[in-house]
C-alpha atoms as an extended CHARMM CRD file, in Angstrom:
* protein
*
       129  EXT
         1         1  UNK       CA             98.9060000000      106.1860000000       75.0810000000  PROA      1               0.0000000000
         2         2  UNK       CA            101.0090000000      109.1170000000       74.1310000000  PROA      2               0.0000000000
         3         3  UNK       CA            103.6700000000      110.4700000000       76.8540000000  PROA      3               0.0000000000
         4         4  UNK       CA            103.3080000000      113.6250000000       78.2450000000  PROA      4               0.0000000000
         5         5  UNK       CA            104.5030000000      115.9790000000       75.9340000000  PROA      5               0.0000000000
         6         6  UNK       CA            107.0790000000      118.2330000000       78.5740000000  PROA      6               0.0000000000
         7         7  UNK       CA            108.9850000000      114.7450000000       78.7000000000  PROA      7               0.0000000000
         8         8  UNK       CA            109.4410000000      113.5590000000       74.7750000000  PROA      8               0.0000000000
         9         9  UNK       CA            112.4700000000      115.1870000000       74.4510000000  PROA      9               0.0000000000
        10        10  UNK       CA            114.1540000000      113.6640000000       77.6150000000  PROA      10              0.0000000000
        11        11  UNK       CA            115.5800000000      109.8010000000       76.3140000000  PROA      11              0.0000000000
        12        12  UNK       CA            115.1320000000      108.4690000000       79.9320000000  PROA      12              0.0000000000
        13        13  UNK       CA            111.3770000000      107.9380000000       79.8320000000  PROA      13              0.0000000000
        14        14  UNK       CA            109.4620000000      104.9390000000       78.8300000000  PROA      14              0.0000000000
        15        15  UNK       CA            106.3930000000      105.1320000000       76.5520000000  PROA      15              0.0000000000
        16        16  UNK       CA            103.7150000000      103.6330000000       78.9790000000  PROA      16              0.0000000000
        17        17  UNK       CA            103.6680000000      102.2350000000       82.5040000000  PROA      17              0.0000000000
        18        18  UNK       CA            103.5590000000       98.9200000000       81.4790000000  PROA      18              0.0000000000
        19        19  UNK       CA            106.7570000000       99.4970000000       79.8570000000  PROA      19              0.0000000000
        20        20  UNK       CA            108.0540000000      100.4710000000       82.9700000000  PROA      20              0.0000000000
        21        21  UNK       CA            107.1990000000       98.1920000000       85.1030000000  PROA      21              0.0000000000
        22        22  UNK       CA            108.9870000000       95.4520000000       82.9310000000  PROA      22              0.0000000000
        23        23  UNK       CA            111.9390000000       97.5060000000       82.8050000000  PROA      23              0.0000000000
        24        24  UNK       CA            112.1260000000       97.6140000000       86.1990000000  PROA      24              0.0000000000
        25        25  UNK       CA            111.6050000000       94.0630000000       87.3020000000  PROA      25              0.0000000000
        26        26  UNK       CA            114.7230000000       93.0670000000       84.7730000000  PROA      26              0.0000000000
        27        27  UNK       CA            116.8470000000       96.2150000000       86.3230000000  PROA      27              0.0000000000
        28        28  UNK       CA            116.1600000000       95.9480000000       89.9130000000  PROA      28              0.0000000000
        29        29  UNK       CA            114.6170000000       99.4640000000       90.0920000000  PROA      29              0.0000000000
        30        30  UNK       CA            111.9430000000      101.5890000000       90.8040000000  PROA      30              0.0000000000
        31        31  UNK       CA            109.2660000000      103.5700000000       89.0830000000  PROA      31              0.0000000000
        32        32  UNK       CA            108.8490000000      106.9950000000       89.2490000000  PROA      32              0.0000000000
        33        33  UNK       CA            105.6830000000      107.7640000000       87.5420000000  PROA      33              0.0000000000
        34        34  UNK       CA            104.6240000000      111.5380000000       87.1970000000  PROA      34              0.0000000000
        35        35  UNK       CA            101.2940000000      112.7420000000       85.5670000000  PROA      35              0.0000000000
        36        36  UNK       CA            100.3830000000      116.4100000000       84.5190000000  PROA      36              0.0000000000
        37        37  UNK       CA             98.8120000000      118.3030000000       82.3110000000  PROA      37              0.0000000000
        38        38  UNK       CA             99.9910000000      119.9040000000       79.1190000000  PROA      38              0.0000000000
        39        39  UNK       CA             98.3780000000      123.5350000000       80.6510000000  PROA      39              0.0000000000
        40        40  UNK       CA            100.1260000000      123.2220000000       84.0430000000  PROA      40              0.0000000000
        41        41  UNK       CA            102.8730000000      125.3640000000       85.2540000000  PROA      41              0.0000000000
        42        42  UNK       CA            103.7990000000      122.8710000000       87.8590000000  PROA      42              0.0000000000
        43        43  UNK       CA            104.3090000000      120.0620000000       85.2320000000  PROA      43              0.0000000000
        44        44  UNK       CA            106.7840000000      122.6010000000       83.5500000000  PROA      44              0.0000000000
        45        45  UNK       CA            108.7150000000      123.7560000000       86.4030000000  PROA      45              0.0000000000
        46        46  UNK       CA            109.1210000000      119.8060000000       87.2160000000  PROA      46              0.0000000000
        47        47  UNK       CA            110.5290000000      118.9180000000       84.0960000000  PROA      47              0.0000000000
        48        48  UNK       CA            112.4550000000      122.7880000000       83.9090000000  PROA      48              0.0000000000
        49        49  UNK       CA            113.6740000000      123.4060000000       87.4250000000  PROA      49              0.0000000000
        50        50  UNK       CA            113.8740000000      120.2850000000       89.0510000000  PROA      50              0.0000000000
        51        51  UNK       CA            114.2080000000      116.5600000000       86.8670000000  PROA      51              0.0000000000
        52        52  UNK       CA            116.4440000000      118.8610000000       84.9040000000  PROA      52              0.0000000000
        53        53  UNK       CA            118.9560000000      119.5000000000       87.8530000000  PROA      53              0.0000000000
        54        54  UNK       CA            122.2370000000      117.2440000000       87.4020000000  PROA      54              0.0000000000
        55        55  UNK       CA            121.9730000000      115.8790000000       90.8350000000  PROA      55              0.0000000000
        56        56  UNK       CA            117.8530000000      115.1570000000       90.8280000000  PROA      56              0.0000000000
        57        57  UNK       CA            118.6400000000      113.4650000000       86.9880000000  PROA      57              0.0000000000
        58        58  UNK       CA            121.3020000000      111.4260000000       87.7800000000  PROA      58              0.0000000000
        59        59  UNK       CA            119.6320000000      109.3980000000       90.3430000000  PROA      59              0.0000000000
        60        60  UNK       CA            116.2470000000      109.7120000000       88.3450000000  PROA      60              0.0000000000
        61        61  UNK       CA            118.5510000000      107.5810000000       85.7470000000  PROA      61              0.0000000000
        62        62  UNK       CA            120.2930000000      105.0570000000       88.8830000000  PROA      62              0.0000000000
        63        63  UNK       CA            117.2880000000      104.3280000000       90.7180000000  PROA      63              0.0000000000
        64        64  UNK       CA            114.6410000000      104.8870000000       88.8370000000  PROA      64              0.0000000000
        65        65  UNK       CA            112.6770000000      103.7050000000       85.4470000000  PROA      65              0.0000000000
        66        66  UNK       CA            110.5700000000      106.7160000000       84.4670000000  PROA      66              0.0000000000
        67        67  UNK       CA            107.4410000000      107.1410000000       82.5920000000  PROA      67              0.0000000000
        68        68  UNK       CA            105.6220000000      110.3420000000       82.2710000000  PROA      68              0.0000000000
        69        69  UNK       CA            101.5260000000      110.4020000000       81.4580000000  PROA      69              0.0000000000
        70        70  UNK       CA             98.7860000000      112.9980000000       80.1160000000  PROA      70              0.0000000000
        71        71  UNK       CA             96.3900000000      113.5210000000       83.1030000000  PROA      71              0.0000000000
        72        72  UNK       CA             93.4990000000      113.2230000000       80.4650000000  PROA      72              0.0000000000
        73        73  UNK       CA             94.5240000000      110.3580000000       78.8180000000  PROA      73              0.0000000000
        74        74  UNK       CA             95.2260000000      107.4400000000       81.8760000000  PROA      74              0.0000000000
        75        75  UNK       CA             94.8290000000      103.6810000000       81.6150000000  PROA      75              0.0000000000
        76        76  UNK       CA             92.9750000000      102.1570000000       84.0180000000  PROA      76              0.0000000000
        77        77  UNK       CA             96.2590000000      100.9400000000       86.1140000000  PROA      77              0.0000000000
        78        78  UNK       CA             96.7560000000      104.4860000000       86.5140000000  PROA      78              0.0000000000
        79        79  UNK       CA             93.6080000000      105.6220000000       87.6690000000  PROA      79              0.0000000000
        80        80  UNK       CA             93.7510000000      103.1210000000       90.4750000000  PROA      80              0.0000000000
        81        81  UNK       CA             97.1840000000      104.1830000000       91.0710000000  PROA      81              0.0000000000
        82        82  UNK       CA             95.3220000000      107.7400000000       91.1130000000  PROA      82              0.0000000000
        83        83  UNK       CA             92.9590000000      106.8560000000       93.3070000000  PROA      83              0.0000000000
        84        84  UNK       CA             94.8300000000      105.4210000000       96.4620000000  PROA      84              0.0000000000
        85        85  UNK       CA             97.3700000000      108.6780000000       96.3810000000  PROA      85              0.0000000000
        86        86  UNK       CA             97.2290000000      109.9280000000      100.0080000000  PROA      86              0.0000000000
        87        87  UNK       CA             98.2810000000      113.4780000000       98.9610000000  PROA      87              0.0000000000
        88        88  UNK       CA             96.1970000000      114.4030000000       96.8700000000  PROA      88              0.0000000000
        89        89  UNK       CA             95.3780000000      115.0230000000       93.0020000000  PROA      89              0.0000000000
        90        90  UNK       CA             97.1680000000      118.5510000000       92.0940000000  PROA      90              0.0000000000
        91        91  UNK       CA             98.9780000000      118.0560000000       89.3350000000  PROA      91              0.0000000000
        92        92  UNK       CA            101.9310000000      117.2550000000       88.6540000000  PROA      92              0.0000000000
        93        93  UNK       CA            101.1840000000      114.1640000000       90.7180000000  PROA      93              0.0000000000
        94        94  UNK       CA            104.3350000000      112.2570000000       91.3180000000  PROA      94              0.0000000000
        95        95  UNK       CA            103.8800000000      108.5170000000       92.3460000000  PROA      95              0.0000000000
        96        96  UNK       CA            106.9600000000      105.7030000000       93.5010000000  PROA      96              0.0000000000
        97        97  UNK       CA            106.0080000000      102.0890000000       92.6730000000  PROA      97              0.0000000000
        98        98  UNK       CA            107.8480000000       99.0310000000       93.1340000000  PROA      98              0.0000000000
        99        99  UNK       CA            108.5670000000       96.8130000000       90.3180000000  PROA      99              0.0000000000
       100       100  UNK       CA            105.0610000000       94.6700000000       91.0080000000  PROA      100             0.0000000000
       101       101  UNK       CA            103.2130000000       98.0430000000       90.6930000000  PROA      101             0.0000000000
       102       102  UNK       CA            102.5130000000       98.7980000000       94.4990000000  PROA      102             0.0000000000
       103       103  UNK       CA            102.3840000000      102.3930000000       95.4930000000  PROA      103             0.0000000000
       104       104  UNK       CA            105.2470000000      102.7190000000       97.7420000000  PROA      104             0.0000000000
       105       105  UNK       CA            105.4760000000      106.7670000000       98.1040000000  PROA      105             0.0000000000
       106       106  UNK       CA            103.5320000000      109.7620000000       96.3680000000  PROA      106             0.0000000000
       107       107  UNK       CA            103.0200000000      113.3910000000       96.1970000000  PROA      107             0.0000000000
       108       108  UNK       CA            100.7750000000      116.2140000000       94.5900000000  PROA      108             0.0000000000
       109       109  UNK       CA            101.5230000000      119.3840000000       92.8780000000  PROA      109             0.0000000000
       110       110  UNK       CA            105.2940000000      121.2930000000       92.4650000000  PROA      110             0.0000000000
       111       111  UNK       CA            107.7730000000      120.4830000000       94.9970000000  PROA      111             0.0000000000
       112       112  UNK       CA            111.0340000000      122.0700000000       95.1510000000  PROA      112             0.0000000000
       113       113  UNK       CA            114.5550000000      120.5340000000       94.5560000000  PROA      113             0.0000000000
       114       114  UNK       CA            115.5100000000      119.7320000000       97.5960000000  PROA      114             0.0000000000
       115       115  UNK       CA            112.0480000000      118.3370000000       98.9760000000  PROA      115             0.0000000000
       116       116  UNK       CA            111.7080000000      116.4990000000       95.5630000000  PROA      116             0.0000000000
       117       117  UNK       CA            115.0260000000      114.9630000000       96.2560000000  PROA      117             0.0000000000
       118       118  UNK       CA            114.3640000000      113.6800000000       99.8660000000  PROA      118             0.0000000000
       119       119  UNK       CA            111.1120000000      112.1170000000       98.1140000000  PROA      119             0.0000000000
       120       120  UNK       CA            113.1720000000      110.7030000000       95.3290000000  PROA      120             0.0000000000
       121       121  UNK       CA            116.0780000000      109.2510000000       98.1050000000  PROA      121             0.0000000000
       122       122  UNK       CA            112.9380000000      108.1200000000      100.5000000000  PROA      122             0.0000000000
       123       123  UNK       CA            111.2630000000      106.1360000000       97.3660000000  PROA      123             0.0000000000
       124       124  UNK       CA            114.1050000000      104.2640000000       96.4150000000  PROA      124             0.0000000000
       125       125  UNK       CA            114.4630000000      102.9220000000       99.9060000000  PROA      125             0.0000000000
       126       126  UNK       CA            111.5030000000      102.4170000000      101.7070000000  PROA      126             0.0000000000
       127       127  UNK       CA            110.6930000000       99.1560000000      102.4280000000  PROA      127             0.0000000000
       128       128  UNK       CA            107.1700000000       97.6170000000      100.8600000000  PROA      128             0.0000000000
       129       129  UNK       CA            105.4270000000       95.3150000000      103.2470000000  PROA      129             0.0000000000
């Protein structure tokens, strides 16, 4: 499955979420998965305005392994993923997993900076039960 194409350029993603996941289990991290659309301005201003801010990148790149996906092109792990989001399905949808997978946090369409951040500190975190 190809990445999303707003993230190629940026060496911190992984390929697929499969990828990610095993990259996390051997790193101790989380995932931060985000999925958009080629055609959405929110999937732009995420990359532009906000995973492109030094603070928001840096602890992308501490806490995080990071994949990026086409909204038209899931796997089925990410359309169940999809599926059990509690905010909704705007994109760019931004979800937190666990190295097993689990959904720990997630959020629909743009967010700014600051909020993304809080998300971002509140993902790494948050305890899964």
């Amino acid at each position: 499955m190809p990445a999303h194409p707003y993230f190629q350029s940026q060496p911190i993603w992984q390929p697929t979420l499969a990828d990610a996941l095993r990259e996390a289990a051997a790193t101790q991290r989380r995932v931060f998965l985000t999925i958009g659309r080629i055609d959405c301005g929110g999937s732009r201003a995420l990359v532009e305005k906000v995973i492109g801010k030094e603070e928001i990148f840096e602890y992308l790149v501490d806490k995080f392994v990071c994949v990026a996906l086409d909204a038209d092109a899931l796997d089925d792990q990410a359309q169940k993923l999809v599926a059990r989001m509690k905010s909704g399905s705007k994109t760019p949808l931004c979800l937190y997993l666990d190295a097993a997978g689990t959904l720990v946090l997630d959020s629909a369409g743009g967010r700014p900076a600051a909020v993304f951040l809080n998300d971002l500190v509140e993902a790494a975190t948050r305890r899964v039960v």
